[in-house]
Gaussian input, Z-matrix of N, CA and C with variables (Angstrom, degrees):
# hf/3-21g

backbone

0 1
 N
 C     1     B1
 C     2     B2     1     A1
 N     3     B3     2     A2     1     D1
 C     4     B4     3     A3     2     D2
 C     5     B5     4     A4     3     D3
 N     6     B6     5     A5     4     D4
 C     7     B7     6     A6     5     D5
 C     8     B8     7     A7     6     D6
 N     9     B9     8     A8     7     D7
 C    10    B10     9     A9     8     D8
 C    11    B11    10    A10     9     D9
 N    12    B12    11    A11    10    D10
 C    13    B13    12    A12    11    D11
 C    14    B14    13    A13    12    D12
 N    15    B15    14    A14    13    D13
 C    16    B16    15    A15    14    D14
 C    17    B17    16    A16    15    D15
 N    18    B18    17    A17    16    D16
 C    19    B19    18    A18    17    D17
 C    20    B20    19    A19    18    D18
 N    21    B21    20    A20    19    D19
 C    22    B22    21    A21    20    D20
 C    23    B23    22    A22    21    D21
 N    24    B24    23    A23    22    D22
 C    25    B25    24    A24    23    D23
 C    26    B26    25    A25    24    D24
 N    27    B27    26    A26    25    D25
 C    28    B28    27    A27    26    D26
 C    29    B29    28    A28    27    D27
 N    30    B30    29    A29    28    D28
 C    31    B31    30    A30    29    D29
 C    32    B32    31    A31    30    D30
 N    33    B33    32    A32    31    D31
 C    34    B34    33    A33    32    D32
 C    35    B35    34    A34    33    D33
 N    36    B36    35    A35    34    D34
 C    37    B37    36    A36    35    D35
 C    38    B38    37    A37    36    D36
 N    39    B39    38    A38    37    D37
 C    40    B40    39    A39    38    D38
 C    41    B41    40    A40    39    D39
 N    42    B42    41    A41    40    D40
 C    43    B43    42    A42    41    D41
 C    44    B44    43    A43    42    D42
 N    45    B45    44    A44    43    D43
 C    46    B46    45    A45    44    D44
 C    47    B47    46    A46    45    D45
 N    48    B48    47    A47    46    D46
 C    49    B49    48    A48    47    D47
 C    50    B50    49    A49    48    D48
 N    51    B51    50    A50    49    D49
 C    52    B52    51    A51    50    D50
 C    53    B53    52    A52    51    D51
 N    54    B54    53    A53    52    D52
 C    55    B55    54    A54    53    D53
 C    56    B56    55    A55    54    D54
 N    57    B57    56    A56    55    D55
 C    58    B58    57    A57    56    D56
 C    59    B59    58    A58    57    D57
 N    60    B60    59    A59    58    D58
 C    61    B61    60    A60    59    D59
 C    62    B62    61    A61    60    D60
 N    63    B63    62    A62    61    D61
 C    64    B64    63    A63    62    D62
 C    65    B65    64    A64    63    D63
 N    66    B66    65    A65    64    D64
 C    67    B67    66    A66    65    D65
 C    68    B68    67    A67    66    D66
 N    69    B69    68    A68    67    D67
 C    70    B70    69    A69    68    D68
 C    71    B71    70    A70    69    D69
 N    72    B72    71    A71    70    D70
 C    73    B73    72    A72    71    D71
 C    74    B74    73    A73    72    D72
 N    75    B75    74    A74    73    D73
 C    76    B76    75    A75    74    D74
 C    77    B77    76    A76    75    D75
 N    78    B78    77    A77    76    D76
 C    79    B79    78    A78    77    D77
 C    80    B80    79    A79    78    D78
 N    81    B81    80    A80    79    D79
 C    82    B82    81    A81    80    D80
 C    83    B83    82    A82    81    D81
 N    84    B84    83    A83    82    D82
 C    85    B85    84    A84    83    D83
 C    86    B86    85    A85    84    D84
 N    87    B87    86    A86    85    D85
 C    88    B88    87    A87    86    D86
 C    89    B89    88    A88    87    D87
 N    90    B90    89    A89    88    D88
 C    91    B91    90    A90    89    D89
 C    92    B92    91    A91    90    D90
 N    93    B93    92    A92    91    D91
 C    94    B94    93    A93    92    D92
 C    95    B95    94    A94    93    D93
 N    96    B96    95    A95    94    D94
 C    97    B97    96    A96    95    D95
 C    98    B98    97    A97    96    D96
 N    99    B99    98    A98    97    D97
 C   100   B100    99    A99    98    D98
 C   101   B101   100   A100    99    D99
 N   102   B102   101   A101   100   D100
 C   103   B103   102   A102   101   D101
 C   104   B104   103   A103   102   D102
 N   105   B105   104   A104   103   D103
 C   106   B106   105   A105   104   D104
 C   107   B107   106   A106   105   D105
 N   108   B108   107   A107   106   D106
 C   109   B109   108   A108   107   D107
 C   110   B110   109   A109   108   D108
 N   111   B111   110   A110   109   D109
 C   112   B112   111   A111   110   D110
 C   113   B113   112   A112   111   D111
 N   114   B114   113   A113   112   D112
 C   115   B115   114   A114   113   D113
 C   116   B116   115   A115   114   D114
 N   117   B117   116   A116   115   D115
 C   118   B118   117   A117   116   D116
 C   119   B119   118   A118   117   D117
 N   120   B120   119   A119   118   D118
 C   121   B121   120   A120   119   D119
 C   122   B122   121   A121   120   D120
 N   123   B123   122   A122   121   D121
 C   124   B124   123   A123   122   D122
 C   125   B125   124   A124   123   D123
 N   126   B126   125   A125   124   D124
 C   127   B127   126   A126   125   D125
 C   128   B128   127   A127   126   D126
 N   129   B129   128   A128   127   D127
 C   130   B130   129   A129   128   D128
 C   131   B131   130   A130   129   D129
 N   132   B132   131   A131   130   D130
 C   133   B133   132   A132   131   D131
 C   134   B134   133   A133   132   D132
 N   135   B135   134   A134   133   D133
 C   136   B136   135   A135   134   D134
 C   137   B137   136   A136   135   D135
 N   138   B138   137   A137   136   D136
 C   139   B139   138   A138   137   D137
 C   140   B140   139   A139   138   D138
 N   141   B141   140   A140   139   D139
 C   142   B142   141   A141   140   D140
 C   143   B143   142   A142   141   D141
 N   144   B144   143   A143   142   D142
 C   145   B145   144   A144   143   D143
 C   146   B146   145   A145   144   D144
 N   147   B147   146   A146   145   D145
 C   148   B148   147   A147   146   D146
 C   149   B149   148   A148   147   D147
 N   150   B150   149   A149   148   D148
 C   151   B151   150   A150   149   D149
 C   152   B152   151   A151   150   D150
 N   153   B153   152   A152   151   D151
 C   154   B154   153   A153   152   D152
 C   155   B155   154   A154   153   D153
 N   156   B156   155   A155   154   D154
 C   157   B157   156   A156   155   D155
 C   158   B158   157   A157   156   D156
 N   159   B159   158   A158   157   D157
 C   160   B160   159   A159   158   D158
 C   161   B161   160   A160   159   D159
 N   162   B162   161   A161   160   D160
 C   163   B163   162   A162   161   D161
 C   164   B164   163   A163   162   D162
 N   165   B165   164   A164   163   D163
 C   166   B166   165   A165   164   D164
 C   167   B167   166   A166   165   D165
 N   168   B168   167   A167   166   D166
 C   169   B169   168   A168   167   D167
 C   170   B170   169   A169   168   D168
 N   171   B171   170   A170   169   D169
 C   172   B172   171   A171   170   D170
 C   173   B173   172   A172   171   D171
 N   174   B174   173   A173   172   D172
 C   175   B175   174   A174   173   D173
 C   176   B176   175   A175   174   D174
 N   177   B177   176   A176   175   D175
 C   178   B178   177   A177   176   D176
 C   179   B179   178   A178   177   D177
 N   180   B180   179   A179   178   D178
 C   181   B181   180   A180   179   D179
 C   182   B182   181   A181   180   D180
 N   183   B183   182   A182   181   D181
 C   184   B184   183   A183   182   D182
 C   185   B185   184   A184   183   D183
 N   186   B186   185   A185   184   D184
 C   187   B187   186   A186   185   D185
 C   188   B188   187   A187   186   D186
 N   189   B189   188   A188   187   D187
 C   190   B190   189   A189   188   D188
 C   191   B191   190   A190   189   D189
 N   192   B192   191   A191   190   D190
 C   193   B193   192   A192   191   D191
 C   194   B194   193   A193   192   D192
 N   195   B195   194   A194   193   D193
 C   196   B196   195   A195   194   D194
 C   197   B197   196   A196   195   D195
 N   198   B198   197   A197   196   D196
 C   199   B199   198   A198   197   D197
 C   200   B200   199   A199   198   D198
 N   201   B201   200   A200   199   D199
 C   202   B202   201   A201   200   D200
 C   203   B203   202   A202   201   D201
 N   204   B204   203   A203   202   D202
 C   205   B205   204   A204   203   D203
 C   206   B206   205   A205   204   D204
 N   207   B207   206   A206   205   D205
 C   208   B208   207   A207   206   D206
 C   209   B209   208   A208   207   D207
 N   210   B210   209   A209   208   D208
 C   211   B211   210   A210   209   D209
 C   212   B212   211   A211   210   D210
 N   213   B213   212   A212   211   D211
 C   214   B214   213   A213   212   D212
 C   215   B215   214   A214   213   D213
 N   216   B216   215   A215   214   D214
 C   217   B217   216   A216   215   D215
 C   218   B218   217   A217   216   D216
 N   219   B219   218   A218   217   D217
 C   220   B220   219   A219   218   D218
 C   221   B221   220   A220   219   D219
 N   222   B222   221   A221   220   D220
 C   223   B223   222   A222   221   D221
 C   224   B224   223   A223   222   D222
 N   225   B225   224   A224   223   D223
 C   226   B226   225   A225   224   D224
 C   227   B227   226   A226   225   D225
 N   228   B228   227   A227   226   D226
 C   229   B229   228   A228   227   D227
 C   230   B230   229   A229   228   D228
 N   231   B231   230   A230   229   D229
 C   232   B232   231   A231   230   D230
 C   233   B233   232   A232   231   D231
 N   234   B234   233   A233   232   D232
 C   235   B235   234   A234   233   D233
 C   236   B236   235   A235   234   D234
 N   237   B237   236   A236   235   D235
 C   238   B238   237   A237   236   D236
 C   239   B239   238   A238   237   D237
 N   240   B240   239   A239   238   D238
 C   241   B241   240   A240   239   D239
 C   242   B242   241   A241   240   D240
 N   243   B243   242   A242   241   D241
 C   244   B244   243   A243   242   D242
 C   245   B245   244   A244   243   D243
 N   246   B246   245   A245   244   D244
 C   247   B247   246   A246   245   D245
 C   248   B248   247   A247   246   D246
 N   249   B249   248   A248   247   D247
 C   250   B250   249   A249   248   D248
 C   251   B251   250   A250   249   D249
 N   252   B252   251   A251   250   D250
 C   253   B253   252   A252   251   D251
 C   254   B254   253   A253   252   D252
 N   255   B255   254   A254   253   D253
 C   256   B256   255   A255   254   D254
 C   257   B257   256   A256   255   D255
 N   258   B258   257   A257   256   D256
 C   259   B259   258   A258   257   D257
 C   260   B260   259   A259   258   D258
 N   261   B261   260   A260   259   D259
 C   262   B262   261   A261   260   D260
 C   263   B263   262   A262   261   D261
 N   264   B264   263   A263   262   D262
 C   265   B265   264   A264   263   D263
 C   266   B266   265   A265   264   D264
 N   267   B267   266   A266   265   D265
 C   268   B268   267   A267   266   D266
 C   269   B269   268   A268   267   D267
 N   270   B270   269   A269   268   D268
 C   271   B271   270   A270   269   D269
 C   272   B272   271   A271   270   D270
 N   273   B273   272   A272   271   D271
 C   274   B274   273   A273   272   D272
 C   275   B275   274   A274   273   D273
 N   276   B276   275   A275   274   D274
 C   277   B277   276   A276   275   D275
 C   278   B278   277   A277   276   D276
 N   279   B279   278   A278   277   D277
 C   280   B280   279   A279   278   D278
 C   281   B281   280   A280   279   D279
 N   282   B282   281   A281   280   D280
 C   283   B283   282   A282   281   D281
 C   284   B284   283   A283   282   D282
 N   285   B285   284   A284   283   D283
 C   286   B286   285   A285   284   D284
 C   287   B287   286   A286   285   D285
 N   288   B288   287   A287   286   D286
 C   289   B289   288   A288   287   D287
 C   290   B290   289   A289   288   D288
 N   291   B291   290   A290   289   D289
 C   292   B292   291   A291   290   D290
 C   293   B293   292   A292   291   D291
 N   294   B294   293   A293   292   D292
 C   295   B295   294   A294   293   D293
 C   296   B296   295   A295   294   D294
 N   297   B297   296   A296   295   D295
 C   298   B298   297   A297   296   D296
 C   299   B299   298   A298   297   D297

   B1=1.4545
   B2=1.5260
   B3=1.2722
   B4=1.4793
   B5=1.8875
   B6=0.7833
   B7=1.4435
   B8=1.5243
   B9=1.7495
   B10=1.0772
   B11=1.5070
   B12=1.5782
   B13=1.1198
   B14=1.3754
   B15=1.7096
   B16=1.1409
   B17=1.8485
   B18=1.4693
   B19=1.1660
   B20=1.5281
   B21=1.5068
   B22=1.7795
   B23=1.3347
   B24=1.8627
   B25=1.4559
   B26=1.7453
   B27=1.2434
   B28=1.2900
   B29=1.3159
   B30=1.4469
   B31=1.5850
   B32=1.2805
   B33=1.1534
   B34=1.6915
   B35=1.4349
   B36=1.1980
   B37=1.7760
   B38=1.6579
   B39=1.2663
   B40=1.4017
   B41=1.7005
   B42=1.5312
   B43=0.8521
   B44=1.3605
   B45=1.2207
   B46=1.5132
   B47=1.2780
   B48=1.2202
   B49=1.3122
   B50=1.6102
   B51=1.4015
   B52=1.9108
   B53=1.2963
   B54=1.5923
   B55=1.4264
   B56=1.5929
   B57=1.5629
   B58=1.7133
   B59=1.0410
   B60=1.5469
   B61=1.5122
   B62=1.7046
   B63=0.8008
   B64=1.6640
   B65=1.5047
   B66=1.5732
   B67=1.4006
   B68=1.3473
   B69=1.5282
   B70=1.8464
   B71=1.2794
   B72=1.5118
   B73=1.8090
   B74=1.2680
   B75=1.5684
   B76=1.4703
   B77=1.9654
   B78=1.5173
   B79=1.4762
   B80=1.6212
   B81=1.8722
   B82=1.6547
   B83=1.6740
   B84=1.3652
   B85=1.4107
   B86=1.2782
   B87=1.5332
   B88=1.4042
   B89=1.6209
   B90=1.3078
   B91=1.7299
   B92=1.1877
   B93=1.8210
   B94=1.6965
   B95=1.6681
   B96=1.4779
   B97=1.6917
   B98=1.3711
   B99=1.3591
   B100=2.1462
   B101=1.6251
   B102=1.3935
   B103=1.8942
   B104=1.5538
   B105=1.7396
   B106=1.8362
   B107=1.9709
   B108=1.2432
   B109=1.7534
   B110=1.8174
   B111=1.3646
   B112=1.0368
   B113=1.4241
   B114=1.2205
   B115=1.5823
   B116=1.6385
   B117=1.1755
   B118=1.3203
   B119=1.4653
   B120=1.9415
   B121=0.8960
   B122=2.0940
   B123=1.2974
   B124=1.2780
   B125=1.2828
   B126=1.0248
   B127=1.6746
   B128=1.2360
   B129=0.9901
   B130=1.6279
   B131=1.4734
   B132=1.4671
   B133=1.5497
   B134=1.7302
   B135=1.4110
   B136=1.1811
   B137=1.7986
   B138=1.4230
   B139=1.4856
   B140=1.4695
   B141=1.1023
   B142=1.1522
   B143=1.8736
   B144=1.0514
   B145=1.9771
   B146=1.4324
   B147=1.5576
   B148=1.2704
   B149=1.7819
   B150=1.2290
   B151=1.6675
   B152=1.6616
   B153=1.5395
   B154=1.7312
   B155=1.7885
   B156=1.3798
   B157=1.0351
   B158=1.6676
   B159=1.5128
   B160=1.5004
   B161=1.3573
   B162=1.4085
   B163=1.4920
   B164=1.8208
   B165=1.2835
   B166=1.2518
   B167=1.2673
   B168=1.6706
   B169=1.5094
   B170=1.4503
   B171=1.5302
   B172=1.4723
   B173=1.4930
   B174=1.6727
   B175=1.5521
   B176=1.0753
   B177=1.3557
   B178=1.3938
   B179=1.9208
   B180=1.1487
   B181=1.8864
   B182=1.3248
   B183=1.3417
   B184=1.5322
   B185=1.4236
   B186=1.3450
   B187=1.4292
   B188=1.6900
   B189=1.4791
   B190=1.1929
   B191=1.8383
   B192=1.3709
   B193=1.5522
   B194=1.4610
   B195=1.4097
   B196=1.5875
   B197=1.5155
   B198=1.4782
   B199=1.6824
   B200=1.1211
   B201=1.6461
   B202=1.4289
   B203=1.9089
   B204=1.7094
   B205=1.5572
   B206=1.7769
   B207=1.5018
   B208=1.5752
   B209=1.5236
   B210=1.3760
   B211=1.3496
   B212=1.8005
   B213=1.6065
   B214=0.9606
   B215=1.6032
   B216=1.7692
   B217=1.6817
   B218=1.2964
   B219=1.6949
   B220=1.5383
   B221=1.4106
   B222=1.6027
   B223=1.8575
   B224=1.2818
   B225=1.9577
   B226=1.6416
   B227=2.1458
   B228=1.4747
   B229=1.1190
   B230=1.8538
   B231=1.4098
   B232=1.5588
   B233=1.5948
   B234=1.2112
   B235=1.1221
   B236=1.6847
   B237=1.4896
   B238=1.6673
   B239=1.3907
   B240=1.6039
   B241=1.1060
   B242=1.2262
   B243=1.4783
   B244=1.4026
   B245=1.5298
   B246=1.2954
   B247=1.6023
   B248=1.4557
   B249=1.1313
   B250=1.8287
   B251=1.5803
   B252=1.2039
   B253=1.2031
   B254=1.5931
   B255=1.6935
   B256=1.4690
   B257=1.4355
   B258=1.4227
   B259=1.5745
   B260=1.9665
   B261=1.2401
   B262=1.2124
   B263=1.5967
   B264=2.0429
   B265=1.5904
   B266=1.5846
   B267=1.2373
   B268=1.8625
   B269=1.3814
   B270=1.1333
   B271=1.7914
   B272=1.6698
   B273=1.3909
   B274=1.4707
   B275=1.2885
   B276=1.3584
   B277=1.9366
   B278=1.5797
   B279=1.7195
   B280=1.4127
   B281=1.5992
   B282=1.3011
   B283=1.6450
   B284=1.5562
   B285=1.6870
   B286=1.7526
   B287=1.9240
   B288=1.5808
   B289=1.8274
   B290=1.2855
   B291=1.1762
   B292=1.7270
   B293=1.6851
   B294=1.4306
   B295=2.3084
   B296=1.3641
   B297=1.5918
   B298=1.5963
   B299=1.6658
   A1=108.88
   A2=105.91
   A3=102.70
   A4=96.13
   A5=143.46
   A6=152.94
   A7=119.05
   A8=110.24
   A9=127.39
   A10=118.32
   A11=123.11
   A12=144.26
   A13=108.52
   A14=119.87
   A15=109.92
   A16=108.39
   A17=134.20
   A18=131.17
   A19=115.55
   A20=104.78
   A21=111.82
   A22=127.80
   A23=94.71
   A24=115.35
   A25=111.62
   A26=117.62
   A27=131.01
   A28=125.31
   A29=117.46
   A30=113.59
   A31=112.33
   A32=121.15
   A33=122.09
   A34=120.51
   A35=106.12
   A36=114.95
   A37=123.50
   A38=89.03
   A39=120.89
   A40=114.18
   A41=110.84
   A42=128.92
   A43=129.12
   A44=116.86
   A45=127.67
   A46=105.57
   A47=134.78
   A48=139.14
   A49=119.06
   A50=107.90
   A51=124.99
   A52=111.54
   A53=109.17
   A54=113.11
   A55=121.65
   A56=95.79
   A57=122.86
   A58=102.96
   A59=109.04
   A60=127.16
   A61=111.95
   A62=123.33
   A63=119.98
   A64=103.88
   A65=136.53
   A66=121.77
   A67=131.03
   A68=98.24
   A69=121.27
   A70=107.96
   A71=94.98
   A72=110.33
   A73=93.09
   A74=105.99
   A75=109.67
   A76=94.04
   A77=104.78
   A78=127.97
   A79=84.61
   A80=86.52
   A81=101.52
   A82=120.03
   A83=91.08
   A84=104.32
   A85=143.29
   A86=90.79
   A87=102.92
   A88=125.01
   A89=120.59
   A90=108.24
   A91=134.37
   A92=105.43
   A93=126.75
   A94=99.14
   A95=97.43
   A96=98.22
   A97=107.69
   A98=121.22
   A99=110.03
   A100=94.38
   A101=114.07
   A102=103.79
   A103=98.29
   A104=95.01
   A105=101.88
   A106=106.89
   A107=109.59
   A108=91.49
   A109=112.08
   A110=101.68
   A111=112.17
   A112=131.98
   A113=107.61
   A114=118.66
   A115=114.22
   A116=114.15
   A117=140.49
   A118=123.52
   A119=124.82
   A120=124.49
   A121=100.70
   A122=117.57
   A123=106.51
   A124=137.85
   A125=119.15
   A126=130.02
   A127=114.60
   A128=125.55
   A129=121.55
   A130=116.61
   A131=108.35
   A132=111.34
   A133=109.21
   A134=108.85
   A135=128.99
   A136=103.21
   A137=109.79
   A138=141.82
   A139=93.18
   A140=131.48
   A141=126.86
   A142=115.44
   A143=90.18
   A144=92.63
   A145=92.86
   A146=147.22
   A147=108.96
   A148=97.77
   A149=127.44
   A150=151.50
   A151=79.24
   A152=107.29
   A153=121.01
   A154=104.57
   A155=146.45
   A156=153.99
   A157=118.43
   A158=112.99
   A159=107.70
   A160=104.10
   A161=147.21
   A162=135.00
   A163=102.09
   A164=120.78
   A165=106.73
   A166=149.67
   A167=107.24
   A168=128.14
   A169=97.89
   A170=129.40
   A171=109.44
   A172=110.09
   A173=105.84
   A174=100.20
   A175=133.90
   A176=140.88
   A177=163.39
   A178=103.59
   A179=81.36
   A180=94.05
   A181=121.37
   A182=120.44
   A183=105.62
   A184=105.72
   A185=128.97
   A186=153.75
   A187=110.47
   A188=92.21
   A189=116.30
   A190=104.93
   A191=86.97
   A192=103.23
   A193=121.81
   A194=115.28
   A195=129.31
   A196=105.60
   A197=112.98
   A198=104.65
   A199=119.60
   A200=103.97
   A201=103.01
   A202=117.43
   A203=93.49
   A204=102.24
   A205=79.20
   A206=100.99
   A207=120.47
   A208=104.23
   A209=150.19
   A210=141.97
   A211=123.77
   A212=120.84
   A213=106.47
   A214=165.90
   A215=68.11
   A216=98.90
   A217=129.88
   A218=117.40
   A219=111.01
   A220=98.79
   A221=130.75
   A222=127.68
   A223=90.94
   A224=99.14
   A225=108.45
   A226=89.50
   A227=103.85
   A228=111.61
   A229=106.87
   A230=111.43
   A231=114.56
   A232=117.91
   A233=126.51
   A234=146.42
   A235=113.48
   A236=94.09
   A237=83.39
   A238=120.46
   A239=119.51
   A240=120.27
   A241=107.08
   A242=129.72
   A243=120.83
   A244=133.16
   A245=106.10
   A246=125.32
   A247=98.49
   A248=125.41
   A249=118.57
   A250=94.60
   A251=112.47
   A252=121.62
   A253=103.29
   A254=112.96
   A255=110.12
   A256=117.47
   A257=124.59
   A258=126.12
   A259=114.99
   A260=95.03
   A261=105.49
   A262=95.54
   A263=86.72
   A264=91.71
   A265=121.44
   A266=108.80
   A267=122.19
   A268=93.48
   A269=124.31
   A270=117.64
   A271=106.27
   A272=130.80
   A273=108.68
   A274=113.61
   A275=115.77
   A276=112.30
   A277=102.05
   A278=95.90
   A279=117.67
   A280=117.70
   A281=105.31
   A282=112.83
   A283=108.64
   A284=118.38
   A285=103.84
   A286=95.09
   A287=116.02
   A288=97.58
   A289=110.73
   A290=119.35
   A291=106.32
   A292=134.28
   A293=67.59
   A294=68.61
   A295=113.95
   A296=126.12
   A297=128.98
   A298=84.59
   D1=125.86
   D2=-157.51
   D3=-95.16
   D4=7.68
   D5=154.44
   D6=-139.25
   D7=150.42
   D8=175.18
   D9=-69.02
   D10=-171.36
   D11=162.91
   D12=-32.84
   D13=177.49
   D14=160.54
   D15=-99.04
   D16=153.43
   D17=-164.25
   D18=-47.97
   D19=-33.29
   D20=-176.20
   D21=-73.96
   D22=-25.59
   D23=170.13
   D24=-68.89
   D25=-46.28
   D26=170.35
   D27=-59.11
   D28=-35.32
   D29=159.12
   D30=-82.17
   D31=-37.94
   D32=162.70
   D33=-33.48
   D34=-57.33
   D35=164.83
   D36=-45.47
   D37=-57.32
   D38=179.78
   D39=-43.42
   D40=-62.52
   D41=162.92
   D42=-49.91
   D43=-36.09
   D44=169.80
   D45=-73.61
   D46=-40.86
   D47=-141.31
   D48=-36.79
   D49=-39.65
   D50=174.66
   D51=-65.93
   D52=-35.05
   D53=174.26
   D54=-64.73
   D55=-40.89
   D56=-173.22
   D57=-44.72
   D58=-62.27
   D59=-164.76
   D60=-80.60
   D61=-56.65
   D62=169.76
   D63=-44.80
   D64=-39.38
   D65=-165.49
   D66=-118.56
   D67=-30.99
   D68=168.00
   D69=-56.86
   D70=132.37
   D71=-173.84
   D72=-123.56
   D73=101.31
   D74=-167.03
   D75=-106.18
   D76=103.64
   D77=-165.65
   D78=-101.03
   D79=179.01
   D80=156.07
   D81=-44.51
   D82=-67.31
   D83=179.74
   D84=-23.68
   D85=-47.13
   D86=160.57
   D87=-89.33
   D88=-41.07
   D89=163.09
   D90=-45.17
   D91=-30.49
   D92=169.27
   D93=-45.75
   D94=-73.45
   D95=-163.65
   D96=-71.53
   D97=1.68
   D98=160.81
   D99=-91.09
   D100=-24.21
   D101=-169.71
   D102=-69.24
   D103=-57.02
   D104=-172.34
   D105=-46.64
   D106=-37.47
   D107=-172.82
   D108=-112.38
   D109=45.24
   D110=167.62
   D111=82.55
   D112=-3.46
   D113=-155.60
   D114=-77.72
   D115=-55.11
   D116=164.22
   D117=-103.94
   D118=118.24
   D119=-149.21
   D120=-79.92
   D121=-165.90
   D122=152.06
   D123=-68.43
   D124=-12.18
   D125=173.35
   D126=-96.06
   D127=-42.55
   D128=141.78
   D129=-27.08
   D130=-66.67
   D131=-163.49
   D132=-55.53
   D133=-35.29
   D134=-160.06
   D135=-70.94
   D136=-45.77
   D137=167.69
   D138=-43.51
   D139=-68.93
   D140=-158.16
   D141=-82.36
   D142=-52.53
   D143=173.52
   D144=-57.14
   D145=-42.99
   D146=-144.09
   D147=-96.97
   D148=29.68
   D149=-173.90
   D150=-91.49
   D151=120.14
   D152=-171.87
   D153=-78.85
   D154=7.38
   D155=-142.34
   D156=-172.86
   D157=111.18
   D158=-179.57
   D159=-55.09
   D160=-7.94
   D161=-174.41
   D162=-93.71
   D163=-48.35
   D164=155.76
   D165=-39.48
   D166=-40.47
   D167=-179.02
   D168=-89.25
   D169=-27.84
   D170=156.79
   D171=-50.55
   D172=-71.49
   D173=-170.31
   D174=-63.26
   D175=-1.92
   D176=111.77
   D177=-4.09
   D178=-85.84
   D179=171.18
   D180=-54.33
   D181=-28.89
   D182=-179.32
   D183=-102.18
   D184=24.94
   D185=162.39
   D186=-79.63
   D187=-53.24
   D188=-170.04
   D189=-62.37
   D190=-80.88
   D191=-172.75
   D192=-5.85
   D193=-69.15
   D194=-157.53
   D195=-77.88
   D196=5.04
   D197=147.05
   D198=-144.82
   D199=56.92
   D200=152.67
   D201=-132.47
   D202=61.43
   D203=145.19
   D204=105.19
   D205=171.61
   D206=174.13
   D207=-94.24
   D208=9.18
   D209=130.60
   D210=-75.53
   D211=17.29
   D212=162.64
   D213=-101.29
   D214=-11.91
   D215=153.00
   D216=-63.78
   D217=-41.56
   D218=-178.68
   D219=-89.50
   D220=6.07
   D221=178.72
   D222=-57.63
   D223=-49.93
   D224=-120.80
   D225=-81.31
   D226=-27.46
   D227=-168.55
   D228=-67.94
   D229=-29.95
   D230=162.17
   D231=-68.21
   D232=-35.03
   D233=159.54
   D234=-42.86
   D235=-47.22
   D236=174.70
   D237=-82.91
   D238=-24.18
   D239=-166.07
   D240=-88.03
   D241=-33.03
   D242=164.37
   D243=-57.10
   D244=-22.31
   D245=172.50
   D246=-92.88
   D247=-1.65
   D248=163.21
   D249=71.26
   D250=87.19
   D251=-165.68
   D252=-171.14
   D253=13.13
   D254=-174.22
   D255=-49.16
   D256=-30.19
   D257=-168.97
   D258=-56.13
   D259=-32.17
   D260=-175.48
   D261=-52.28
   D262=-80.23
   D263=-166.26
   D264=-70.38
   D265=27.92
   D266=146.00
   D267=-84.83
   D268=-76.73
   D269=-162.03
   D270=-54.43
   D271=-32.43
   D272=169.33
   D273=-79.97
   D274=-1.76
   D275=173.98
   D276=-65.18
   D277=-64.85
   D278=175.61
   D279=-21.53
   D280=-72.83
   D281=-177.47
   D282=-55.58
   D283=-37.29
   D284=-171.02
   D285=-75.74
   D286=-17.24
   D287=176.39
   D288=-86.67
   D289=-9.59
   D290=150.61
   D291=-53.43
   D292=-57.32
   D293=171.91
   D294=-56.22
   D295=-30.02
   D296=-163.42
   D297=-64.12

């Protein structure tokens, strides 16, 4: 992917990041649906599950994220909501309507 995130998405992340990591339950489930839509390759995915601690494999991933392309913010935000995890991606909505 020859460009990153978009900048708002990236402080958006950014900004969450304490939240990310204290609450994101970064499972199969969810690497599936960043593997299935392209976001994160298999060695990536692999990178991240084999991180011994859901607070690592959050921060692992939100390392990751903000350079892989300008579809990875709204992947990652389907990603959460299908793994029932909508609160998050309310709080990264939240933080990009602050900057507006």
């Amino acid at each position: 992917l020859a460009c990153g995130m978009l900048e708002q998405h990236r402080l958006a992340i950014r900004k969450s990041s304490y939240a990310l990591c204290e609450q994101l339950m970064v499972d199969e489930a969810l690497v599936q649906s960043l593997l299935a839509d392209n976001i994160l390759t298999e060695s990536m995915a692999e990178t991240i599950l084999a991180e011994p601690t859901s607070q690592k494999r959050s921060f692992r991933l939100t390392l990751l994220l903000p350079k892989r392309g300008p579809r990875a913010f709204s992947s990652f935000c389907s990603a959460l909501r299908v793994t029932e995890q909508q609160h998050l991606c309310d709080l990264l909505t939240q933080e990009l309507e602050k900057d507006d």
